[in-house]
Residue, then its C-alpha position, 0 to 999 in steps of 0.5 A: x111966961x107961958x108961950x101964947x102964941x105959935x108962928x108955926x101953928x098959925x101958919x099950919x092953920x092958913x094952909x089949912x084955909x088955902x087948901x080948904x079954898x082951893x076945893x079940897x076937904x080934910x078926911x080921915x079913914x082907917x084901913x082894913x086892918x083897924x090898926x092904921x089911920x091915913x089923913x088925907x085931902x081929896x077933892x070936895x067933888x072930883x070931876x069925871x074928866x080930870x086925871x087922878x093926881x096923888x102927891x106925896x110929901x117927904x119929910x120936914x112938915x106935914x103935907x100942906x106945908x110942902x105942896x101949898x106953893x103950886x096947889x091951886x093950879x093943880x086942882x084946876x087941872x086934876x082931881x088931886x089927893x094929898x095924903x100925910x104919910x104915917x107918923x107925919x101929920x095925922x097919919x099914923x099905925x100900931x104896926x111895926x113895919x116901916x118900909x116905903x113898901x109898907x107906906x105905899x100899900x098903906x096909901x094904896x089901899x088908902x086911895x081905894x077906900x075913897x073911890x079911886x077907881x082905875x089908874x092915877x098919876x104919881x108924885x113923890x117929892x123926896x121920901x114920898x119919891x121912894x114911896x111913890x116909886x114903890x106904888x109904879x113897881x107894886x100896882x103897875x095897874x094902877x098908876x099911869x105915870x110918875x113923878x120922882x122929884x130929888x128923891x134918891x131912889x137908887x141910893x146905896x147903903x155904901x154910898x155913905x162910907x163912899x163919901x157922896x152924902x153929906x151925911x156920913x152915918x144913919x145917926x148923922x142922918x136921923x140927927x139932921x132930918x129930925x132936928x131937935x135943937x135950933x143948930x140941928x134945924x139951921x143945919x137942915x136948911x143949909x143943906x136943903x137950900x140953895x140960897x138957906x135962910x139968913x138969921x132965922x130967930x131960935x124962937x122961930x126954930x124952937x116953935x118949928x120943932x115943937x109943932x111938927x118934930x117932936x111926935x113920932x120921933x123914933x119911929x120916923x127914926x126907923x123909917x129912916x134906918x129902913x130906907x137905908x138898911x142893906x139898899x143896893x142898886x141890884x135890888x131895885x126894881x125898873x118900874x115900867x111908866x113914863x117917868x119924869x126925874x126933876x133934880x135941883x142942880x145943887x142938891x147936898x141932901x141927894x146930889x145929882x149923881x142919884x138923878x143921873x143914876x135913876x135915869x140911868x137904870x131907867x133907860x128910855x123910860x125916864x126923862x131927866x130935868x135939872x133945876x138950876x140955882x136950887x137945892x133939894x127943897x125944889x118945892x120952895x125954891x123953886x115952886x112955878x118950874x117944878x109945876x111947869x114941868x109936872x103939868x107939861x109931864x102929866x098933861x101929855x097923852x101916854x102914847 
């Protein structure tokens, strides 16, 4: 019998309302380079006296299933722009780089074209931290402050063969983060999660994959393969904003020993937050103290 009914898409569809309801409008543009295409949420109408605020998601599903828990008291503080990072949602391009260097120019131009004008605040929630990091290190002019949330930014290639990762190789990596099968998906949530998910129905899993894993699913591969390729501490640049760290104390996808080492290389600069009783997905996990403390972070006046 033929599937008629998606839990998945069903549910895609709800945070679509809750977005649309919170004052945020879906739009699409394509950059100056005619091969690159960047969905986004912005604000319906931004408000003049409210800071710019740009989130930006990691992998797993789009944008509105990672941010929808805290979106709503957000836009009641900032004019908030969510984009789907390229080869996720409705972003996506026909040229070949694949680097968070790549994706935060892409984003960068992105947020030009829809009138961004002077600096904004920046959160990167795992993947989206490398991205947003590389935004702080490559246009210092225009970003404020930033947010790095359980995204190992100074993660080594050697890290793997050191044993620190629960994963030991890419292909271990790319074979749980993209999870292709029911098994490989249960396996992503109890590494993600503190306290995973119990019994989860194959149907429900099986659905999961097939709304959101199953396109772009080699190059999502290579964004993985380019994030960890020849990575060294050495090379990474020690960006100059105000930087918040927030870390679930359990973490097994990025332990805390990256946060720690972020802070690290930091110095002064950075301010480390643990979350206690979490894992990496903090956005779930932990929704109202990751929004408390990126409202504290971003409400302050950089001195």
């Amino acid at each position: 019998m033929a599937k008629c009914f998606s839990f998945t898409a069903s549910r895609d569809r709800c945070f679509r309302y809750s977005f649309s309801r919170t004052g945020l409008k879906s739009t699409t543009i394509t950059l100056h380079d005619g091969a690159t295409v960047i969905h986004l949420w912005i604000p319906k109408t931004p408000k003049p006296n409210k800071h710019n605020l740009l989130l930006i998601h990691g992998f797993g599903a789009n944008a509105m299933w990672q941010y929808n828990d805290f979106i709503s008291p957000l836009v009641s503080r900032f004019n908030v722009y969510i984009p789907d990072l390229l080869f996720f949602g409705e972003s996506h391009t026909t040229r070949p780089e694949r680097t968070e260097h790549f994706q935060a120019e892409c984003l960068t131009e992105a947020m030009e074209v829809v009138g961004i004008v002077g600096k904004m605040h920046v959160m990167g929630l795992s993947y989206g931290g490398f991205v947003g990091y590389s935004m702080a290190a490559k246009f210092p002019e225009k970003v404020e402050k930033v947010v790095i949330a359980c995204s190992g930014v100074c993660v080594e290639e050697s890290d793997m063969e050191k044993g620190l990762l629960t994963v030991k190789s890419i292909d271990d990596a790319t074979s749980i983060l993209l999870a292709q099968t029911p098994e490989k998906l249960r396996e992503l949530m109890r590494v993600a999660f503190y306290k995973p998910p119990v019994n989860a129905p194959s149907c429900f899993l099986s659905d999961f994959i097939d709304v959101m894993n199953t396109e772009y699913v080699q190059e999502r591969r290579e964004l993985i393969e380019a994030l960890y390729k020849g990575r060294k501490l050495s090379n990474l640049s020690k960006i100059t904003q105000p930087t918040l760290i927030i870390w679930g104390e359990h973490d097994q996808i990025f332990p805390l020993e990256l946060g720690q080492r972020l802070k690290g290389h930091l110095g002064e600069n950075a301010e480390l937050v643990i979350l206690k009783n979490a894992g990496h997905a903090i956005n779930a996990e932990k929704p109202k103290e990751l929004y408390k403390n990126m409202k504290s972070f971003f409400t302050v006046p950089v001195a």
